[in-house]
DRENDO-1510 file (C-alpha; in Angstrom, 1 decimal, always signed):
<recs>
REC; n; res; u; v; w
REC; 1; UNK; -3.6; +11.5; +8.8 .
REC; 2; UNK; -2.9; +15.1; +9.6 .
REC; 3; UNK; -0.7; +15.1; +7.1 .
REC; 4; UNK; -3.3; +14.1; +4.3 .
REC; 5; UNK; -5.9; +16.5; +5.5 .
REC; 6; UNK; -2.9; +19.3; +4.9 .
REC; 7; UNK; -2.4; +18.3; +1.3 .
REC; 8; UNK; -5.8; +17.7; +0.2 .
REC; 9; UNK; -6.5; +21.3; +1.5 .
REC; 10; UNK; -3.7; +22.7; -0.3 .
REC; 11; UNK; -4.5; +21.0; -3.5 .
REC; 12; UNK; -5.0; +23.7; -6.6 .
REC; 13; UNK; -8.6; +24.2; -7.3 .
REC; 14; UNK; -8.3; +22.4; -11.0 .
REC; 15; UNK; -7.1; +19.0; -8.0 .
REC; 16; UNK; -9.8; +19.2; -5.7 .
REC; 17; UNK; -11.2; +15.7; -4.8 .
REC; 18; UNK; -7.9; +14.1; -5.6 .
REC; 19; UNK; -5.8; +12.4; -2.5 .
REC; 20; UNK; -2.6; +11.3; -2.4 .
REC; 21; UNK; -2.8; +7.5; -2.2 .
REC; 22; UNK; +0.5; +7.2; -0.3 .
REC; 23; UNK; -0.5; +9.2; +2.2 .
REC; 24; UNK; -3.9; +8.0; +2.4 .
REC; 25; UNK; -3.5; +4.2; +2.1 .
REC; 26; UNK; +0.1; +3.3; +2.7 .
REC; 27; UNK; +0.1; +5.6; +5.8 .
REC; 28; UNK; -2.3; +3.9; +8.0 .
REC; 29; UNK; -1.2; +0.0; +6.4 .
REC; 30; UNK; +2.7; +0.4; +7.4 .
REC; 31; UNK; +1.6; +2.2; +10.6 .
REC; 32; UNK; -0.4; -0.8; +11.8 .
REC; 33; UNK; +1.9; -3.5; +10.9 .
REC; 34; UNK; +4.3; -1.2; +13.2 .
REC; 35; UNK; +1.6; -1.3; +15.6 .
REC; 36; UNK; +1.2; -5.2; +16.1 .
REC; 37; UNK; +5.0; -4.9; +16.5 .
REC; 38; UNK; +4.7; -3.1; +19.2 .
REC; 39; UNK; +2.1; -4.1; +21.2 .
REC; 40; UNK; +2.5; -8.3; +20.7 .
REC; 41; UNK; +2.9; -8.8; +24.0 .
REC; 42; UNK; -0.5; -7.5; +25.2 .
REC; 43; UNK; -3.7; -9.8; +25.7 .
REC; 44; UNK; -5.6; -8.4; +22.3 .
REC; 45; UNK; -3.4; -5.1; +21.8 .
REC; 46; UNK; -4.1; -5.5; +18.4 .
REC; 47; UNK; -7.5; -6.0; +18.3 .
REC; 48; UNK; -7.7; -2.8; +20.7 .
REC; 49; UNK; -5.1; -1.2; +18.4 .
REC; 50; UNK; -7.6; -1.5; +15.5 .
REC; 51; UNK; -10.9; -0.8; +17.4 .
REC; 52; UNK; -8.5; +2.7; +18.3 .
REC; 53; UNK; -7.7; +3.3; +14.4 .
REC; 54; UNK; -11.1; +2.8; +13.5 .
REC; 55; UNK; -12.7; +5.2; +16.0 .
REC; 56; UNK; -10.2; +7.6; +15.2 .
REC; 57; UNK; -10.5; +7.7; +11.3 .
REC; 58; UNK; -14.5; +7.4; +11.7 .
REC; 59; UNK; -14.2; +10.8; +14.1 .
REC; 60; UNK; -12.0; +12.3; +11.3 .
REC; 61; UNK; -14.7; +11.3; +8.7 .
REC; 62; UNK; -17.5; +12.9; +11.1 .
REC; 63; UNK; -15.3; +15.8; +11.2 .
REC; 64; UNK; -14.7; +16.4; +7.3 .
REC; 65; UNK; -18.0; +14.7; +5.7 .
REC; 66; UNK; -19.2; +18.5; +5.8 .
REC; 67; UNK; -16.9; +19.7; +3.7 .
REC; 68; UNK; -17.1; +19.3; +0.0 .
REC; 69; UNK; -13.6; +19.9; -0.6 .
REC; 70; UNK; -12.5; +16.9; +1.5 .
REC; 71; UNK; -15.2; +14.7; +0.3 .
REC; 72; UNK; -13.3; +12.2; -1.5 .
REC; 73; UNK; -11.1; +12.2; +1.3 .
REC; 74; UNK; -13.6; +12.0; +4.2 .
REC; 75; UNK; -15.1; +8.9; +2.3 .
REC; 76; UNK; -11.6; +7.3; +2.6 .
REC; 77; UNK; -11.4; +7.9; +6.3 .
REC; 78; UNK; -14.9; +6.2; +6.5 .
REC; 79; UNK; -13.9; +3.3; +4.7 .
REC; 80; UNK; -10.3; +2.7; +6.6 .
REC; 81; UNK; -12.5; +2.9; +10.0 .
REC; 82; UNK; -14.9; +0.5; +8.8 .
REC; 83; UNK; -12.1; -1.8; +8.2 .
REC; 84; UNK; -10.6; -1.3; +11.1 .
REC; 85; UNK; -13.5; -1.8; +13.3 .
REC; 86; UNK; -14.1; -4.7; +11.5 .
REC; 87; UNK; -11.0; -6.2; +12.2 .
REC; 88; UNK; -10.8; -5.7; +15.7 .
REC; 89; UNK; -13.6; -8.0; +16.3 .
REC; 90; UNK; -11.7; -11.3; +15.0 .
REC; 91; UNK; -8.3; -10.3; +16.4 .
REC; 92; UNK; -10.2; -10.4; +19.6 .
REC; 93; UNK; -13.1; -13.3; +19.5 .
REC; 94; UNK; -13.6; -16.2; +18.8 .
REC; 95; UNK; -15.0; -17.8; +15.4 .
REC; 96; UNK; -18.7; -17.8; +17.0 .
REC; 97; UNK; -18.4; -14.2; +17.6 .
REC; 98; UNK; -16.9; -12.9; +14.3 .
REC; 99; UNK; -19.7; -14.7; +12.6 .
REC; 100; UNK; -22.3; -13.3; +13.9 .
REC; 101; UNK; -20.4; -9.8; +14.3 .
REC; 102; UNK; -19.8; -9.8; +10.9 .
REC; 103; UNK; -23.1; -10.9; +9.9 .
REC; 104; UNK; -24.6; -8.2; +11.1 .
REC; 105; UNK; -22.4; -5.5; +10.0 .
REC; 106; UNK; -22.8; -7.5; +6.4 .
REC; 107; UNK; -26.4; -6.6; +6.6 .
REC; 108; UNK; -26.0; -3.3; +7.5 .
REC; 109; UNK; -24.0; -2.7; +4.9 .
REC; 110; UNK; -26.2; -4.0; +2.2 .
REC; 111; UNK; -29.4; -2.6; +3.9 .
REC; 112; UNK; -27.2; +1.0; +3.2 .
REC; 113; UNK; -26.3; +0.2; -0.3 .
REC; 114; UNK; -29.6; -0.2; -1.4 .
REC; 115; UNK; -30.7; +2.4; +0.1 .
REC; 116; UNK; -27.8; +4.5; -0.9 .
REC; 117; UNK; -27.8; +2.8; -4.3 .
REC; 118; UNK; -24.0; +2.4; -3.6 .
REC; 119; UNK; -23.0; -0.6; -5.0 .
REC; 120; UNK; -19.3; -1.0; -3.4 .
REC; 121; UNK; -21.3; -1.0; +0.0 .
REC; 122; UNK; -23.3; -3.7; -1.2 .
REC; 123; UNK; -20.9; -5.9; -2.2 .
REC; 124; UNK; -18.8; -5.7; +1.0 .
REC; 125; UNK; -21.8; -5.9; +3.0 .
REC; 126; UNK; -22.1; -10.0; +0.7 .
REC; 127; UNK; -18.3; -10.5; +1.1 .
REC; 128; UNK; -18.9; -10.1; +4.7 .
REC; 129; UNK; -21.8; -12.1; +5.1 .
REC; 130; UNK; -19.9; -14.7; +3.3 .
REC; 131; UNK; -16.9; -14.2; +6.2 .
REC; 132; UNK; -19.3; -14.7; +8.7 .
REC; 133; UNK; -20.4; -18.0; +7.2 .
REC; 134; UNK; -16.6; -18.9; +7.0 .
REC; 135; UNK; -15.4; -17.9; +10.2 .
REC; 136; UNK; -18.6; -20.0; +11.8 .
REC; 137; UNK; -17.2; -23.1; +10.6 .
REC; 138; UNK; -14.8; -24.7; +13.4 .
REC; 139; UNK; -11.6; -25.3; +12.5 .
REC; 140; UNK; -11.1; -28.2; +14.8 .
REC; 141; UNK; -13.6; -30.5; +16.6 .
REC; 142; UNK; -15.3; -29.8; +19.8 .
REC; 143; UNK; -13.5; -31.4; +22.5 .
</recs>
């Protein structure tokens, strides 16, 4: 992540608002599938492994939202937290819980993308409400 933040500030001015996709995307996707390796043998380590990884890339958008030059790049961070956060929550509850979790973020999200006229945040915010609806239905009957 550090590393990112370094080379978008160094970028020439003629650059600015580009990111290095490897750095950005690949970065966090090997890191975690490093992570789950490692921490297997814990009761929900992953799920508190994401929760971690989302808090700390929202904190890194908070900390560069301000910052026009960084923009493109804060907005990444933003979205890799979201998704993080997001998938903590079935990594560490049940089917009941992830629905309505997921629900509710779906909401928010399209609640934001109308009012931001942002039309990626709208269309997660349905794709989740459409998770919700799946990971409601059980799997196996009710004992």
């Amino acid at each position: 992540m550090g590393i990112a933040v370094l080379f978008a500030f160094r970028q020439p001015p003629e650059l600015k608002g580009i990111v290095d996709g490897t750095l950005v995307f690949g970065t966090p996707i090997a890191a975690f599938a490093l992570q789950a390796g490692l921490v297997h043998a814990f009761r929900h380590g992953l799920a508190w492994s994401a929760l971690a990884a989302g808090f700390l890339y929202l904190a890194m958008f908070m900390a560069l939202r301000e910052d026009d030059r960084l923009q493109t790049l804060a907005e990444a961070f933003l979205a890799f937290g979201t998704v993080f956060v997001t998938l903590a929550v079935p990594l560490a509850f049940d089917g009941r819980w992830t629905s309505a979790a997921w629900a509710v973020e779906g909401a928010a999200l399209i609640w934001a993308g109308l009012r931001q006229r942002r039309q990626l945040a709208r269309g997660l915010g349905i794709l989740l409400q459409f998770g919700g609806g799946i990971a409601s239905s059980p799997t196996s009957p009710p004992p």
